[in-house]
C-alpha positions as CSV (number, residue, x, y, z in Angstrom):
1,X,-5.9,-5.6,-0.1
2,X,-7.0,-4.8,3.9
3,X,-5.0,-4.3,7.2
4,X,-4.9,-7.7,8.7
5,X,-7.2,-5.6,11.2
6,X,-9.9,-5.7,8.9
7,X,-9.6,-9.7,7.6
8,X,-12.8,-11.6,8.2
9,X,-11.2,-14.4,10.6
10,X,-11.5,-16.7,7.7
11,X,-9.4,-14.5,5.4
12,X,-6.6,-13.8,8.5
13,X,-6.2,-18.2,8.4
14,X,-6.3,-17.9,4.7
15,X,-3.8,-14.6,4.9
16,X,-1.4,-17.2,7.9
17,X,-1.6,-20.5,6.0
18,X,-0.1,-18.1,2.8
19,X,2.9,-16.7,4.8
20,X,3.5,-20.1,6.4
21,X,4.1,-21.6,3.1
22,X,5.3,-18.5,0.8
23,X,8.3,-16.0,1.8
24,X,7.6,-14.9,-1.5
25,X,4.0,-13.8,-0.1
26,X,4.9,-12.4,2.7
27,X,7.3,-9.6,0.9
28,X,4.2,-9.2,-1.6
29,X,1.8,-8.5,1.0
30,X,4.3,-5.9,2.7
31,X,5.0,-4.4,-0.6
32,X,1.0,-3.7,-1.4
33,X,0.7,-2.7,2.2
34,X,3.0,0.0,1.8
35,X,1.3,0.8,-2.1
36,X,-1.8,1.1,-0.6
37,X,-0.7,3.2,2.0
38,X,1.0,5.8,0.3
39,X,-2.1,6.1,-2.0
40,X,-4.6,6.2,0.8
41,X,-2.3,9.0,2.6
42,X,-3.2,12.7,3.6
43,X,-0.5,14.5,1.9
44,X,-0.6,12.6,-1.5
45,X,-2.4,15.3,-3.6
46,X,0.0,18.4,-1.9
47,X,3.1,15.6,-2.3
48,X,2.3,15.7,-6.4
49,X,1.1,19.3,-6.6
50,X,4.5,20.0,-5.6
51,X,6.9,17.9,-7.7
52,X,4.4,19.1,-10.7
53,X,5.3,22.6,-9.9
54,X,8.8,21.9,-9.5
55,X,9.4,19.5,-12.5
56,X,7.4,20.7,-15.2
57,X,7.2,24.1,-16.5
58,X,4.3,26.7,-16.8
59,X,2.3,24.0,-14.3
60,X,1.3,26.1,-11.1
């Protein structure tokens, strides 16, 4: 899923006809937005290093 910054004008109508018609859509989209953004962030490897560390034993 892209940024609305990076729809094709065709996929931003497609993306605006959608939430028109679909509340349902629009808490989808928000949901993968954030998804997506937590996976594309900086600190996601040092994030999971760190609860490894601290939840499982021996793992350092």
């Amino acid at each position: 899923m892209k940024p609305t910054r990076r729809l094709t004008p065709t996929e931003n109508a497609k993306v605006i006809v959608l939430k028109r018609a679909s509340p349902s859509f629009v808490i989808l989209r928000k949901l993968a937005m954030r998804f997506r953004s937590i996976l594309r962030g900086k600190n996601l490897i040092s994030s999971m290093t760190g609860f490894m560390t601290r939840s499982i034993p021996g793992c350092a």
